[in-house]
C-alpha positions as CSV (number, residue, x, y, z in Angstrom):
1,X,96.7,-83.7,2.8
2,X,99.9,-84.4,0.5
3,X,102.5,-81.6,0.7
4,X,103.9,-80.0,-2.0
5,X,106.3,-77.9,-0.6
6,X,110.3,-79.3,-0.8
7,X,111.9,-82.1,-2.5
8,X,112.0,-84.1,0.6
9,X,108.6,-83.9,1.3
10,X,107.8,-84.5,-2.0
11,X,109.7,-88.1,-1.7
12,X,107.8,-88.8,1.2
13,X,104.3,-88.0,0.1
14,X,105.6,-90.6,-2.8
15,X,106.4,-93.1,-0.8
16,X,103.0,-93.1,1.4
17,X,101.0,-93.0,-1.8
18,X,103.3,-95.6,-3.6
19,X,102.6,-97.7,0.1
20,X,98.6,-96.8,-0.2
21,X,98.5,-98.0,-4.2
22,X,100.5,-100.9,-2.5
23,X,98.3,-101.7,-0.1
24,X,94.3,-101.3,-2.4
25,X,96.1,-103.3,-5.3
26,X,97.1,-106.6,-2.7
27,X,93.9,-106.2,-1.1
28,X,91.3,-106.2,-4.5
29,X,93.9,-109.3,-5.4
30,X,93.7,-111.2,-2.1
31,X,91.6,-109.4,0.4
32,X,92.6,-107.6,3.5
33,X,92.7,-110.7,5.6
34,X,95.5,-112.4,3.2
35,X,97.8,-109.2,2.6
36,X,100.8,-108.6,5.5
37,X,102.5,-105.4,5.8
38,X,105.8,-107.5,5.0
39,X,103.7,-107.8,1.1
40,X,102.6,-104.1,0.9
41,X,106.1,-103.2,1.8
42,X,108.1,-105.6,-0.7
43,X,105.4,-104.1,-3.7
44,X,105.9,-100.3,-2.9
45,X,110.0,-101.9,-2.8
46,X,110.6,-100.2,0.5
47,X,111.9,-102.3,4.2
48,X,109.1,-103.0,6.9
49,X,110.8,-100.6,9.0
50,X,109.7,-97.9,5.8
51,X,105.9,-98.7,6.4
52,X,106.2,-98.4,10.3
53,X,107.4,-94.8,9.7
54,X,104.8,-94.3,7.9
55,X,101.5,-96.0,9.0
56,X,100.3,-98.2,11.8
57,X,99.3,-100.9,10.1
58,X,97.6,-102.3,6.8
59,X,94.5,-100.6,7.9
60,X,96.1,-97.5,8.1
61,X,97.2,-97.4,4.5
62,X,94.3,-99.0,3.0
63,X,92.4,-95.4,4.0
64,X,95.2,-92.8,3.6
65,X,93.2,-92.0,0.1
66,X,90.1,-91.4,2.7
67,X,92.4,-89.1,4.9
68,X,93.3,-87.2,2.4
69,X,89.9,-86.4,0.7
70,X,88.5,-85.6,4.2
71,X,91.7,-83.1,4.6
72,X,90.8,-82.0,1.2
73,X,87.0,-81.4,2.2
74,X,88.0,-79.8,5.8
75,X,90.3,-77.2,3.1
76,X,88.1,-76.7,1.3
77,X,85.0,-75.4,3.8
78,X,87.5,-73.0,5.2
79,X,88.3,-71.6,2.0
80,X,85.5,-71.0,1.3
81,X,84.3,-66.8,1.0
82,X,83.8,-65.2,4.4
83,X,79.9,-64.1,2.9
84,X,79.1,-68.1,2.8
85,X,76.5,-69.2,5.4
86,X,78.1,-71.9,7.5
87,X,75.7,-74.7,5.5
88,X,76.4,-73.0,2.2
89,X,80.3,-73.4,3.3
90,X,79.5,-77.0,3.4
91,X,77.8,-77.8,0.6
92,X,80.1,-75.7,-1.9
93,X,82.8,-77.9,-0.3
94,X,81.0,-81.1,-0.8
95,X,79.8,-80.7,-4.4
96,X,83.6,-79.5,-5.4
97,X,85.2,-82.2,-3.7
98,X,82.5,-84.6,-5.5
99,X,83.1,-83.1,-8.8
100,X,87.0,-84.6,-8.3
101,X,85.8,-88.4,-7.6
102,X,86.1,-91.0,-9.8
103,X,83.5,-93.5,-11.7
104,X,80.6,-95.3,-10.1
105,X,82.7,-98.8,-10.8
106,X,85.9,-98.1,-9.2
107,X,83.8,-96.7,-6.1
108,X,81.7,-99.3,-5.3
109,X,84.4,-101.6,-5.7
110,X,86.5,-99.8,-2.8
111,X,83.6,-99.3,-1.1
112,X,83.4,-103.5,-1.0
113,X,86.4,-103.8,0.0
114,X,86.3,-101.2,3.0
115,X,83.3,-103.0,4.3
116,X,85.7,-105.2,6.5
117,X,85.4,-105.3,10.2
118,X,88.8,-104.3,11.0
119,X,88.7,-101.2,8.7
120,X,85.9,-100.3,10.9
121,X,88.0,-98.9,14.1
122,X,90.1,-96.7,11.3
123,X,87.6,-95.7,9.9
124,X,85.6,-94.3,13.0
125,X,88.7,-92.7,14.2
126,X,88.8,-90.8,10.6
127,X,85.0,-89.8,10.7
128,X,85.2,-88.1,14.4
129,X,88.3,-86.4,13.2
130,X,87.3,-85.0,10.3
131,X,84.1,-83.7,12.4
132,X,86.1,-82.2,14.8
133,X,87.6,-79.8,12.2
134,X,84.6,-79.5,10.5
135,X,83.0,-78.5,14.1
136,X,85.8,-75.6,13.9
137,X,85.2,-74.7,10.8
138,X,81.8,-74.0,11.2
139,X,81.8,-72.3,14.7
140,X,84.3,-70.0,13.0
141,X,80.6,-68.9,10.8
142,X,78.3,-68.7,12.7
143,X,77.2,-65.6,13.9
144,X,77.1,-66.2,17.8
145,X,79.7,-68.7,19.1
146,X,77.6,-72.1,19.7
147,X,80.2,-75.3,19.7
148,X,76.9,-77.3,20.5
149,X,75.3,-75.9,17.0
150,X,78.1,-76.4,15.2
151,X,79.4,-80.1,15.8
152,X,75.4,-80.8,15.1
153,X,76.1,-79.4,12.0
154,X,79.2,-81.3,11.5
155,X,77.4,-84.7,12.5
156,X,74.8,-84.1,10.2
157,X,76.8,-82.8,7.4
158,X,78.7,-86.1,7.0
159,X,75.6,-88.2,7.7
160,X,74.0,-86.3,4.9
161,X,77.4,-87.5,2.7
162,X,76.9,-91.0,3.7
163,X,73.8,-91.3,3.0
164,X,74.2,-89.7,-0.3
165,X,76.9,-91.4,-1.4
166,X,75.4,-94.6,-0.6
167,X,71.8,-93.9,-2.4
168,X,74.1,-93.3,-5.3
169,X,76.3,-95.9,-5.4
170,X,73.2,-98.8,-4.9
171,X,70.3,-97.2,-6.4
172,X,71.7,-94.2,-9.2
173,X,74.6,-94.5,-10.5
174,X,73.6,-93.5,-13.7
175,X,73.5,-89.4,-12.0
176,X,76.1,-87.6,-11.2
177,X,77.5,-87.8,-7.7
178,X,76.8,-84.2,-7.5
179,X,72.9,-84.3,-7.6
180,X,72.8,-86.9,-5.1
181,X,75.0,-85.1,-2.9
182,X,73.2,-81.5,-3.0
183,X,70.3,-82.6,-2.9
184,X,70.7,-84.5,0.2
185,X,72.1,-81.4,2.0
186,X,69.2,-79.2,0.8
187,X,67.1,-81.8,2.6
188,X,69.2,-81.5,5.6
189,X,69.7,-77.8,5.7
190,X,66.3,-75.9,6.6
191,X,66.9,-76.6,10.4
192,X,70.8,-75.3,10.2
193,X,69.9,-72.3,7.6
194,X,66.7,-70.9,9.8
195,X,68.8,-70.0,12.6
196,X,68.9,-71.8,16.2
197,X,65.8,-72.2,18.2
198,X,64.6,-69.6,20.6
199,X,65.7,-71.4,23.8
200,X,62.6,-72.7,25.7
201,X,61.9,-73.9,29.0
202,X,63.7,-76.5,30.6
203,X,61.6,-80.1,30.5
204,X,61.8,-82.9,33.1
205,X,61.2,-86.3,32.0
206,X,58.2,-88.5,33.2
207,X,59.9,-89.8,35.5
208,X,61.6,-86.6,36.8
209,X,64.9,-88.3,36.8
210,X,66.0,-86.3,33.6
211,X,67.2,-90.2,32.4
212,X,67.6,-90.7,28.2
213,X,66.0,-93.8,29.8
């Protein structure tokens, strides 16, 4: 997430969203395989050595705006009221931070251009991140301490935004973001709002070697 606390802070947040803005606008123009950090640098009119402090590589700044809405979304669940379920956490969360996004146009067109193969790594790396914290977040709700239970939850919980915002994006853009979002987690909640399973007893495979296999 951007600080907002003193003036130098203030100049750096600047300068990694000036290099960011820098970095989408070269990339719509030319695509990601054309644009050098060398480019991105001499639009956002700071020295390559300026970007290095700042990011690892093109990659890196294409998907700062991603970092900082999953920041935003990881706030935002554990700000959330102390009376909120762990799901309804969650899904306040996700519908607020919805609410903030932009227009069905500008999204699919990032979206496009995210869809290369070397954002994927990144963008992996941001995903079991943000479900880490989210993981946290949630155990922190629950009413019996389950780290199993709640990175489930996590897991699911951003599936349940992927899929959302993809249905959206390709099939309804003409709704708001919001419906497509709550109603995907009301589709994914009953198992996570019932409570977890009475525990059973334990179950051999076939094979008895206990294999996935």
């Amino acid at each position: 997430m951007e600080p907002g606390g003193g003036l130098r802070e203030r100049k750096k947040a600047a300068t990694r969203r000036a290099l960011h803005e820098a970095a989408v606008a070269l990339t719509l123009e030319h695509g990601l395989d054309r644009v050098t950090v060398e480019a991105i640098a001499d639009a956002a009119m700071v020295s390559r050595r300026t970007f290095s402090n700042y990011f690892g590589g093109k990659e890196q700044a294409l998907l700062y705006d991603d970092r900082c809405q999953m920041d935003r979304l990881v706030g935002m669940v554990r700000a959330r009221p102390e009376t909120d379920s762990a799901w309804q956490a969650l899904t306040a969360a996700a519908v607020e931070l919805c609410a903030d996004l932009g227009d069905p146009e500008r999204l699919a067109r990032m979206r496009a251009m995210r869809r290369h193969p070397s954002l994927l790594s990144e963008q992996i790396a941001l995903f079991a991140a943000t479900e880490a914290d989210l993981a946290e977040a949630v155990a922190a709700r629950l009413p019996d301490p389950d780290p199993l239970r709640a990175r489930l939850m996590a897991a699911a919980y951003m599936a349940a935004l992927r899929v959302a915002s993809h249905r959206w994006l390709e099939e309804h853009p003409d709704i708001p973001l919001t419906d497509e979002v709550t109603a995907a987690l009301a589709t994914m909640a009953e198992p996570f709002e019932s409570g977890p399973p009475e525990p059973g007893p334990p179950r051999s495979s076939p094979s008895g070697s206990g294999s996935f296999e």
